[in-house]
C-alpha positions as CSV (number, residue, x, y, z in Angstrom):
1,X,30.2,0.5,-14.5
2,X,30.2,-3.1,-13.4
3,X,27.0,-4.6,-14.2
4,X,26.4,-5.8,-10.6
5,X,26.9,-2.5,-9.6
6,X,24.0,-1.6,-11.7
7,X,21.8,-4.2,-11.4
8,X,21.8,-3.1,-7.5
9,X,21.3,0.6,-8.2
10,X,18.4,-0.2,-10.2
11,X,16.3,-2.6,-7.7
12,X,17.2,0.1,-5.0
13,X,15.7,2.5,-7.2
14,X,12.7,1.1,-7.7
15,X,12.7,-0.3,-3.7
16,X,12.8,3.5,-3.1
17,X,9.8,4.0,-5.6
18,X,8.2,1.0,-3.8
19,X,8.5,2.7,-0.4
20,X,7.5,5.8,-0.7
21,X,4.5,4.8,-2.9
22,X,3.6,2.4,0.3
23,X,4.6,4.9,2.5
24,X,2.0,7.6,0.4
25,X,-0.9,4.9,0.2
26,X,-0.7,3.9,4.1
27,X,-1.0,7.2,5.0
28,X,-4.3,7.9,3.2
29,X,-6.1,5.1,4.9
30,X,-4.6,5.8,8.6
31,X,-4.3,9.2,8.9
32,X,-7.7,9.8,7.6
33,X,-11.2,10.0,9.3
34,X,-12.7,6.4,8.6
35,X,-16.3,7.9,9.2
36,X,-15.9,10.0,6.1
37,X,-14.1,7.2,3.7
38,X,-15.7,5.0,1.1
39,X,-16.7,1.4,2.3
40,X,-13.7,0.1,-0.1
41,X,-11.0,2.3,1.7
42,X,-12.9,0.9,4.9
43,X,-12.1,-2.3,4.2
44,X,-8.6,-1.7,3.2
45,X,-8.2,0.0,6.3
46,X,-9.4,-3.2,8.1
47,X,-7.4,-5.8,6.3
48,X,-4.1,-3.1,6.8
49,X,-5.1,-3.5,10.6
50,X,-5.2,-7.1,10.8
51,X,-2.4,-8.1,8.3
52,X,0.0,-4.9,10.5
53,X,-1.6,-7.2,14.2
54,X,-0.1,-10.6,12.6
55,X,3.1,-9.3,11.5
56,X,3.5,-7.5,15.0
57,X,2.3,-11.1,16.5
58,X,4.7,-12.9,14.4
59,X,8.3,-10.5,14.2
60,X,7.7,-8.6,17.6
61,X,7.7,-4.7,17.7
62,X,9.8,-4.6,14.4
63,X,6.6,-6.6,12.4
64,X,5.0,-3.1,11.2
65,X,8.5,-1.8,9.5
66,X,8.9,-5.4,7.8
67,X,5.3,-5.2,6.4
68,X,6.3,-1.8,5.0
69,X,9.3,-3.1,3.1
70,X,7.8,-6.2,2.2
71,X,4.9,-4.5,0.3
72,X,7.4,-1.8,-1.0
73,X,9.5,-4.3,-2.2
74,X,6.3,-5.7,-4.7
75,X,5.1,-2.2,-5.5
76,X,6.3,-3.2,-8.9
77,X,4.2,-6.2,-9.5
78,X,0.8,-4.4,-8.3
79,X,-0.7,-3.8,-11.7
80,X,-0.1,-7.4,-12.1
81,X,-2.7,-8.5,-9.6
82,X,-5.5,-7.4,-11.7
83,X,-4.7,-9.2,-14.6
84,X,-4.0,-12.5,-12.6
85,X,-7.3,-12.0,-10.9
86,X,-8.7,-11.7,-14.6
87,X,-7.1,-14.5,-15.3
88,X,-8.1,-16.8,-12.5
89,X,-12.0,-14.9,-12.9
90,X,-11.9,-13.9,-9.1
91,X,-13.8,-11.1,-8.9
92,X,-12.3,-7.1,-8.7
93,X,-11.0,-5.9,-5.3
94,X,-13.3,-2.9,-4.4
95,X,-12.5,0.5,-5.7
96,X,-11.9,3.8,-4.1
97,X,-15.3,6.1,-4.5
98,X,-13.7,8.7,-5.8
99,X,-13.7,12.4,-4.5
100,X,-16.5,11.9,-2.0
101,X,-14.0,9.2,-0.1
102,X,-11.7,11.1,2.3
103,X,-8.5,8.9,1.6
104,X,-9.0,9.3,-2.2
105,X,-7.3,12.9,-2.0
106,X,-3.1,12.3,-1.7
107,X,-3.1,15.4,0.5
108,X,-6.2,16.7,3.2
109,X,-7.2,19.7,3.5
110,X,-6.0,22.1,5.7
111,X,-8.6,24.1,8.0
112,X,-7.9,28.0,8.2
């Protein structure tokens, strides 16, 4: 197989990963209840909102999709933030509460 060949397959791979990952966590935070979510997740939520606002302001109605891929596309690097903020001593990013928080679950439950 040619190397180039490969090399592609493998970053759109990962992309792939990237996305859906992005695609999972974005769908916790929005399509959840914000009343019933941790203050951390509420603050996600918040900086999602505003970062989502400036890349509409800047790209037009096609900004929201480019966010997407841009974050998909660094997926990878994530666990690398914490270290660097380590590194730097900035303090940690707030955490998810755990099972009280609404958007901890991957999937909500269904009402029967």
């Amino acid at each position: 197989m040619n190397p180039l060949l490969a090399a592609f397959l493998a970053v759109s791979i990962v992309h792939a990963l990237g996305l859906i990952a992005t695609m999972e966590a974005l769908e916790r935070l929005t399509q959840r209840d914000p009343e019933q979510m941790c203050q951390a997740c509420r603050d996600r939520l918040t900086i999602h909102q505003e970062r989502e606002e400036a890349w509409r302001d800047e790209c037009g109605p096609v900004g929201p999709d480019l966010m997407l891929q841009h974050d998909a596309a660094f997926w990878c690097f994530t666990p690398l933030i914490v270290v660097l903020r380590r590194a730097r001593q900035l303090p940690n990013l707030p955490r998810c509460a755990g099972p009280s928080c609404a958007a901890h679950n991957r999937y909500s439950p269904t009402v029967t």
